[in-house]
C-alpha positions as CSV (number, residue, x, y, z in Angstrom):
1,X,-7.6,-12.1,16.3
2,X,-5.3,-10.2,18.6
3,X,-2.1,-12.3,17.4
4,X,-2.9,-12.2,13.7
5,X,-3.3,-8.5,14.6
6,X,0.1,-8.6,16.1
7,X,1.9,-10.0,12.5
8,X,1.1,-6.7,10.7
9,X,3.0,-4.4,13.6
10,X,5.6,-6.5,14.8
11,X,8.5,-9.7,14.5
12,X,6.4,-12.5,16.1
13,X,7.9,-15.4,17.7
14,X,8.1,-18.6,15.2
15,X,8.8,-15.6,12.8
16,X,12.1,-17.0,10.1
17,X,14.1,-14.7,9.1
18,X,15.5,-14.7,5.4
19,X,19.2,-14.4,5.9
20,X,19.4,-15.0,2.5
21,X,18.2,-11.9,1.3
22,X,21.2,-9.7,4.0
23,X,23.4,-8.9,0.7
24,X,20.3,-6.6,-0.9
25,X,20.1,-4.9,2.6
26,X,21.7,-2.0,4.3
27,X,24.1,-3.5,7.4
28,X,21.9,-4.6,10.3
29,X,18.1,-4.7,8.5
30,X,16.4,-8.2,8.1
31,X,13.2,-9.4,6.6
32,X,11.3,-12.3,8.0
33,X,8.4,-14.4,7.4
34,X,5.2,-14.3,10.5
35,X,4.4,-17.4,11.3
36,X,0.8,-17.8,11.0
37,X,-0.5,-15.2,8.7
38,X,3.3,-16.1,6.3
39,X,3.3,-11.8,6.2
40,X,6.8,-10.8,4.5
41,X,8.1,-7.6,7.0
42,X,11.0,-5.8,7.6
43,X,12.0,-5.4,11.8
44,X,9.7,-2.4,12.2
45,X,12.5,-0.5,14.2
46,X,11.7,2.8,12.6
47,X,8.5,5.3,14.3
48,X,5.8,5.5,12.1
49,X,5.8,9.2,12.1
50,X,9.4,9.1,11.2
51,X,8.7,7.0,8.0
52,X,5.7,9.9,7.3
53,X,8.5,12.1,7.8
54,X,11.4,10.6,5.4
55,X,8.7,10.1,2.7
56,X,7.7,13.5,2.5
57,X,11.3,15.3,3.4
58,X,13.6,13.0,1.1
59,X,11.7,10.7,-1.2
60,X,9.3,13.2,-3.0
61,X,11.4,16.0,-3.0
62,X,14.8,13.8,-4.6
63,X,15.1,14.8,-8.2
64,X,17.7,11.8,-9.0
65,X,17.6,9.5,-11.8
66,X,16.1,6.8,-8.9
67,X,14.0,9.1,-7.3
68,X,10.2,8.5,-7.3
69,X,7.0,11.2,-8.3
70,X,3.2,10.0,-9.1
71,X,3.5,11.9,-12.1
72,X,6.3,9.6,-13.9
73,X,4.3,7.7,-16.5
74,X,4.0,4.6,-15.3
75,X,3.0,6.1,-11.9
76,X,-0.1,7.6,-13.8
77,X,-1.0,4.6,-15.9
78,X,-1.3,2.6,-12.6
79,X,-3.3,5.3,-11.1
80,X,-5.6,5.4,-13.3
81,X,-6.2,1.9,-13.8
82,X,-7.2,2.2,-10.0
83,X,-9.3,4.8,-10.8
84,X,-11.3,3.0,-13.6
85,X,-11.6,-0.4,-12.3
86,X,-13.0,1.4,-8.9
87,X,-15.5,3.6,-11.3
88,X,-16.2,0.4,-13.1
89,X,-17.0,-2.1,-10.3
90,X,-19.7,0.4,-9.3
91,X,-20.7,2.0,-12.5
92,X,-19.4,5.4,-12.2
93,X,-20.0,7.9,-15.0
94,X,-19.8,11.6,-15.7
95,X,-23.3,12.2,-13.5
96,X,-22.1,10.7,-10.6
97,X,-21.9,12.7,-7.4
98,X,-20.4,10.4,-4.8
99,X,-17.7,11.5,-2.0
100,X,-14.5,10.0,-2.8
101,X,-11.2,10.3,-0.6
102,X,-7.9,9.4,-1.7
103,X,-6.1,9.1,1.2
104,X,-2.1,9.8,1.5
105,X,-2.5,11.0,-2.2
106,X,1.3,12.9,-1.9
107,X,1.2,14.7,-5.3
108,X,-2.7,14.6,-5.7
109,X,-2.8,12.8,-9.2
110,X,-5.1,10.2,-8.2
111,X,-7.7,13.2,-7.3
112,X,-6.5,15.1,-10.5
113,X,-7.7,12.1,-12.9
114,X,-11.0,12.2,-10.7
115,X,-11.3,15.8,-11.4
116,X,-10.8,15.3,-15.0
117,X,-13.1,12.4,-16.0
118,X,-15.9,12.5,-13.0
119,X,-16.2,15.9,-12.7
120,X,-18.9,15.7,-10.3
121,X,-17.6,13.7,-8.4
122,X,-17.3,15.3,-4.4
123,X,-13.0,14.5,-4.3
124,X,-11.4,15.0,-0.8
125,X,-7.6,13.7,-0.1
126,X,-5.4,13.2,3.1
127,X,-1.8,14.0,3.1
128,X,1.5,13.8,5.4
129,X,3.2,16.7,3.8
130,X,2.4,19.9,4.8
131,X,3.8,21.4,1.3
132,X,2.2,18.9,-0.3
133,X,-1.1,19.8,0.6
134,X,-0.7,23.6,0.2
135,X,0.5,23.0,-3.5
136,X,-2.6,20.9,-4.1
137,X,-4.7,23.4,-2.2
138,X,-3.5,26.1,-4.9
139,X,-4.5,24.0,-7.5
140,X,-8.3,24.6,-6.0
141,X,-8.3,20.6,-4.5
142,X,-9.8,20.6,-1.1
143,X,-6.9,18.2,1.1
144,X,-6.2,18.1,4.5
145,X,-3.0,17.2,6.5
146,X,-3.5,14.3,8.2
147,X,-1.1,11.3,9.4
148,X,-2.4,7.6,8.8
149,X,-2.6,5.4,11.7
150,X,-1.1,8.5,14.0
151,X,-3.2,11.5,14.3
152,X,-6.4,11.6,15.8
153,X,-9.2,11.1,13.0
154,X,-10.6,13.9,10.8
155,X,-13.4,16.2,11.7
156,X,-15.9,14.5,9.5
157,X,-16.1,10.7,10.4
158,X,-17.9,8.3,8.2
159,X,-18.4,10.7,5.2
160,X,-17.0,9.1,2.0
161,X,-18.8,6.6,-0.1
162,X,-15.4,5.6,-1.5
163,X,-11.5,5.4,-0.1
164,X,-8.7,5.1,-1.9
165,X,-5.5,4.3,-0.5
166,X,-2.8,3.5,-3.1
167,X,0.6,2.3,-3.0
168,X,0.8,3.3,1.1
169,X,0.5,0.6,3.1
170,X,3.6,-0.7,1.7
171,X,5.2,1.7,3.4
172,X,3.4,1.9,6.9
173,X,4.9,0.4,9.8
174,X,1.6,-0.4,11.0
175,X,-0.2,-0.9,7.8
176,X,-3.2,-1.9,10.2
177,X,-3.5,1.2,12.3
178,X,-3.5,3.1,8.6
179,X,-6.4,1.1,7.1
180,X,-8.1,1.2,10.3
181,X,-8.3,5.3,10.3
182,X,-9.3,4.9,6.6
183,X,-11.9,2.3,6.9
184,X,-13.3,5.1,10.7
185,X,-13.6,7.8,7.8
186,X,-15.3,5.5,5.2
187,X,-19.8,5.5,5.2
188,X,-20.4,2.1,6.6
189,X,-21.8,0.4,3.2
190,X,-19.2,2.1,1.6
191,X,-16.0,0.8,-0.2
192,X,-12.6,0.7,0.5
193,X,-9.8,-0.2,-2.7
194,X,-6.5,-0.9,-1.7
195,X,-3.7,-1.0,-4.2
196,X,-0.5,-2.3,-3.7
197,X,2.4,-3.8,-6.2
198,X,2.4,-7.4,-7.1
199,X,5.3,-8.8,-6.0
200,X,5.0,-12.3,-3.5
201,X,3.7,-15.1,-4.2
202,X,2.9,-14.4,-8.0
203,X,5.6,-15.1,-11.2
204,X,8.8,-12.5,-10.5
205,X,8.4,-9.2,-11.9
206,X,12.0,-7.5,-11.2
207,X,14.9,-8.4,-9.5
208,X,15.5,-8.6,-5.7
209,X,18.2,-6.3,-6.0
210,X,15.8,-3.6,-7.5
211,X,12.7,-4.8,-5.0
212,X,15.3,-3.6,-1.8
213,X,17.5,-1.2,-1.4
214,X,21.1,-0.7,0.1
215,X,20.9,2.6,0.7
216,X,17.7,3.0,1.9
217,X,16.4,1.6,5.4
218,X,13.9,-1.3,5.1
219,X,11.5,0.1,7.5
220,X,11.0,2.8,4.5
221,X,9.3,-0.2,2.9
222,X,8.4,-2.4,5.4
223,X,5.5,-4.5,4.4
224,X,5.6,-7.0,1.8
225,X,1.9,-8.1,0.4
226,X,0.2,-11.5,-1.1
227,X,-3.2,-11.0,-2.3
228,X,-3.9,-13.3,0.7
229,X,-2.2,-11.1,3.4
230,X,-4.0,-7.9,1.9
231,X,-7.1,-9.6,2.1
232,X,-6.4,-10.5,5.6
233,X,-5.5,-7.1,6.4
234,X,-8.3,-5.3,4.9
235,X,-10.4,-7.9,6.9
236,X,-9.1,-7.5,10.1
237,X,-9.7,-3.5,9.8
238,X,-13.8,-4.6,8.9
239,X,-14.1,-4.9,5.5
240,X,-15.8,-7.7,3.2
241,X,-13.9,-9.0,0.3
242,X,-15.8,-7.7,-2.8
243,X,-13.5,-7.6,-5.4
244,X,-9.7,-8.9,-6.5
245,X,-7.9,-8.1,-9.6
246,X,-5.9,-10.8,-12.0
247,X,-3.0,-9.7,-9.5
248,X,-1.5,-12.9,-10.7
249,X,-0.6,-11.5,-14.2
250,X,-0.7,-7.6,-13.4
251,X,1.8,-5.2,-12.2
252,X,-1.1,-4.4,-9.8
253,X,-2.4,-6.1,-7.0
254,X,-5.8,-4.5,-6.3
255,X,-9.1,-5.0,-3.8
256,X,-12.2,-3.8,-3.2
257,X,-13.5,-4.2,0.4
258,X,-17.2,-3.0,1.8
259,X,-17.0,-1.8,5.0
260,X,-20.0,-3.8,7.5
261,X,-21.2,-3.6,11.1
262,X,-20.4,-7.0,11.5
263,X,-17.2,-8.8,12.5
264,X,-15.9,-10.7,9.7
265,X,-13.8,-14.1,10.4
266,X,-9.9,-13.9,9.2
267,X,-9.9,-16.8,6.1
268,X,-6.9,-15.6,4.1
269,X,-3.2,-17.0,4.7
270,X,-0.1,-17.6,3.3
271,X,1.7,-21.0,4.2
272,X,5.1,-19.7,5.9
273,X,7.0,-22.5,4.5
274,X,5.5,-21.9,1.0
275,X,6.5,-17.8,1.5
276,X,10.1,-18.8,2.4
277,X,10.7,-21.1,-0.7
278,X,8.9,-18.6,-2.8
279,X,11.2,-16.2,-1.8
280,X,14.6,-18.4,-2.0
281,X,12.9,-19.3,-5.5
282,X,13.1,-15.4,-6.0
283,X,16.7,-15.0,-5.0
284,X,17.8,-18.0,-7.6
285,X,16.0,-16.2,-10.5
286,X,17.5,-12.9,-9.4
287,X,21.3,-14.1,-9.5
288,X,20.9,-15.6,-13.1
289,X,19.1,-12.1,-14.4
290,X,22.0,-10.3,-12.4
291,X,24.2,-12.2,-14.5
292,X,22.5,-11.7,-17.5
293,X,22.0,-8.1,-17.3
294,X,26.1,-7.7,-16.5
295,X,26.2,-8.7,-20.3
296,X,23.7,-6.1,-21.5
């Protein structure tokens, strides 16, 4: 348990790295491939709370053409998918009353479409960014400013029936640490969904050289998911498997876990050999749409 606890916060010996991917990387980064869990991670060289802090100082705030904000379209539409296939597994409507937390919800839209369509819901939300949270507390949402994975946990433990943390881990240098303060703040029966983007192991949605960046630092995006290494995640942080979306043909890879007072045994893996073809596979199909899109 310890070592496959070890794969989701640091390089691991046996670890390969993927030289090939060096030319879609700023100088010095790498990505490699853990040995026995096949997790896809950047070296992890960045503090956590220094990740928190880029995020909130230079990513949210960018208005560039390739700047990012929960509110672009597509941001919402995924959002809200979350939002109704969560309200859906557990057959949510406009009476129920149950304490949901959306956890590092930066702009607050996850809790905005919970406002809007369950408006009795009881909506709470964490946040990095103290501006962030002041904005949202304007707007009459009740969020707090809390770190994942670094601060100690909030005043109220084990209060909400439902967690959502969306689109975060991704980011976390020690996704496992994050879930782990989630999963302490979540009722024990209740439910944890964890959405990420579909990218490994599943048909290629984009090209490598829009997947990294250049210009940005890989620790910024340090943790690559498979349904399978999610799911092991989300296990190792106690929480029982309940529910997994067609990932395999969605922009979204998303899952439901319960949280239980019982250890659960670690079942899900990626082959590391599979994971490094997979992903040489990836850079072949990214050179000939490179090529193509020159033409466009």
């Amino acid at each position: 348990m310890d070592n496959l606890s070890k794969e989701f916060t640091s390089i691991q010996p046996g670890a390969i790295e993927l030289d090939f991917l060096i030319k879609y990387l700023p100088i010095g980064d790498k990505i490699f491939v853990n040995p026995i869990s096949g997790f896809i991670s950047s070296q992890r060289q960045m503090l956590a709370s220094d990740v928190a802090k880029y995020w909130s100082d230079n990513i949210f705030p960018d208005k560039s053409e390739e700047s990012y904000s929960a509110y672009y379209p597509f941001a919402q539409a995924r959002l809200f998918y979350v939002v109704q296939t969560v309200a859906q597994f557990l057959n949510l409507d406009e009476h129920s009353n149950l304490h949901w937390c959306d956890f590092a919800t930066g702009e607050g839209v996850l809790l905005k479409l919970l406002r809007n369509h369950y408006p009795l819901l009881k909506i709470h939300g964490t946040e990095h960014s103290q501006v962030l949270v002041e904005s949202l507390k304007s707007n009459g949402l009740e969020v707090h400013v809390k770190t994942l994975g670094i601060q100690s946990s909030m005043l109220y433990k084990k209060q909400f029936d439902i967690s959502t943390l969306t689109w975060t881990l991704a980011n976390a240098i020690d996704p496992l640490a994050c879930l782990r303060d989630v999963v302490e703040n979540t009722k024990t029966g209740g439910y944890v969904c964890v959405a990420e983007s579909s990218r490994i192991l599943v048909p290629f949605r984009k090209s490598l050289s829009d997947y990294f960046s250049k210009t940005l630092p890989a620790d910024l995006h340090p943790s690559n998911f498979s349904a399978n290494t999610l799911k092991l995640l989300m296990q190792l942080a106690g929480l029982e498997i309940v529910f997994v979306n067609r990932y395999f043909d969605s922009d979204v890879l998303l899952i439901i876990g319960k949280k239980v007072d019982y250890q659960i045994e670690p079942k899900f893996f990626d082959d590391q050999m599979q994971v490094v073809k997979f992903m040489k596979e990836w850079q072949i199909a990214s050179d000939f749409f490179e090529n193509l899109r020159s033409n466009f």
